[in-house]
N, C-alpha and C positions, 0 to 999 in steps of 0.2 A: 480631680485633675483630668484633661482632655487625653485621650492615647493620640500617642505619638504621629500614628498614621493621621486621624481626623485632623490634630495643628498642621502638618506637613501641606494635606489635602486640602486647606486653606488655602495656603501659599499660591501666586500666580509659578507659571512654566519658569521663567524670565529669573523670579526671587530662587525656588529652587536650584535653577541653574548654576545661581550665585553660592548657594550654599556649597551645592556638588562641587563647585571651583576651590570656595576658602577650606572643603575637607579634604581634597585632593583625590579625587574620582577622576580619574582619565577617561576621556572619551566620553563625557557629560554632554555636550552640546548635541549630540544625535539620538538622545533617550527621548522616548515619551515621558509625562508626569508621571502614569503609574510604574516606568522602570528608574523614575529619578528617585520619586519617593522611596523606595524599596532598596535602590542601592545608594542612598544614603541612611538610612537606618542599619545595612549592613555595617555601615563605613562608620558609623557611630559609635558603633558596638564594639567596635577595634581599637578606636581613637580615646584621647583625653578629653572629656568633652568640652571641659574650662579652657584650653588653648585654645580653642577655636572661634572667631568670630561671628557667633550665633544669636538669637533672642535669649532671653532667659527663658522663656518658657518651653522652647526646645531643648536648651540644658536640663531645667527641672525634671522635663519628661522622661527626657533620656536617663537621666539618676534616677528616678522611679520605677523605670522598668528595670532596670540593673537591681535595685534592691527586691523589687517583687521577684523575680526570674531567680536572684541567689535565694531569696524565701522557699521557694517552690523546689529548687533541688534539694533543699535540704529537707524540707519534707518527705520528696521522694526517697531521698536515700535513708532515712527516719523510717520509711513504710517499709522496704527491702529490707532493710536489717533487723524490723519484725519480721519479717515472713521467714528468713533466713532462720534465725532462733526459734518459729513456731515449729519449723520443717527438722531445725534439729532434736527439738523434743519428741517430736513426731517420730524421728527415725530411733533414738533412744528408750521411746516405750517398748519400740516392736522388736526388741531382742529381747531374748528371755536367754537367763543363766541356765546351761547346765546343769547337772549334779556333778560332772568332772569340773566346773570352773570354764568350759566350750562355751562359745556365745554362738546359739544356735540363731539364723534369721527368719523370719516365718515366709519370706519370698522363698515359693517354689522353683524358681529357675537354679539358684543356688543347689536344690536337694537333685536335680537332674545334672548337673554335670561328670559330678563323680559316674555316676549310670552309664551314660554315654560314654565316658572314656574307659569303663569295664569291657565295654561290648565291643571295639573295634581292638583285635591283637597288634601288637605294639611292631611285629613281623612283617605285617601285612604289606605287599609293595603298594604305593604311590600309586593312582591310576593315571594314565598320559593325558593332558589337557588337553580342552576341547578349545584347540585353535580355530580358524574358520580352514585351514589346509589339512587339518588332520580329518575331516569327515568330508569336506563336501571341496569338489575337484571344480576350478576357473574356469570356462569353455571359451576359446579364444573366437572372437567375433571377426568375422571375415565382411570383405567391403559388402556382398551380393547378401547379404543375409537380413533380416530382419532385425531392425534396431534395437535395442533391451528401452530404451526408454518410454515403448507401448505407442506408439504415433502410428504404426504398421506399415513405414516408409521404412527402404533400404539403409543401410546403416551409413553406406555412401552417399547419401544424399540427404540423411539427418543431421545425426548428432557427427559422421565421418569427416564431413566437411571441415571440421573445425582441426580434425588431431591430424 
């Protein structure tokens, strides 16, 4: 069976048009073919395609690509929900029991936190955030001065002009 685009890309401008009309596409009459084609295969994909006054063979297609497309996601989600269960056995082998019954993980970021949280006392004040006001002071730009946006024109006669 032909894909859908090639039957379509058969069709003259004029037949298209007609189609775009009996699917209910607004604004059909100002498309090119390659944007009639295109949004009608949108507009297909939405619709019923048996209510519509089409060929058969644009129906056929259209139900063919609807049944490959449902094939295809279910494969992929068939592949994902292997990889899902590979990842879980994956993360399942990499704990090892304790001798207390702990489930220690072999990721060393896990054996560094307790560490970190040893070494900073729990007293310790807060330090003051680094605003852009707490270190570094605005300098207010005067008209006769030299613009900040690098031009090396007066600020009155750059960027002044506008504020």
């Amino acid at each position: 069976m032909k894909n859908l685009n090639e039957i379509l890309d058969s069709y003259k401008v004029t037949e298209l048009k007609e189609f775009a009309k009996n699917s209910g596409v607004k604004g059909y009459s100002k498309l090119k073919k390659a944007e009639l084609i295109d949004t009608i295969i949108s507009r297909l994909a939405n619709v019923d395609v048996s209510t519509l006054d089409l060929p058969d063979e644009i129906k056929n297609s259209v139900n063919d690509n609807i049944q490959s497309t449902a094939a295809n996601m279910v494969a992929a989600i068939a592949k994902d929900e292997n990889n899902v269960a590979a990842a879980d056995n994956k993360a399942a082998t990499e704990n090892v029991a304790d001798d207390d019954g702990v489930i220690k993980l072999k990721n060393r970021l896990f054996g560094v936190a307790p560490l970190v949280a040893n070494v900073i006392p729990e007293d310790m004040p807060i330090p003051p955030s680094n605003t852009p006001n707490s270190f570094m002071q605005i300098k207010k730009i005067y008209p006769n001065d030299k613009c900040p946006c690098g031009s090396g024109k007066k600020y009155k006669k750059c960027c002044g002009k506008t504020a």
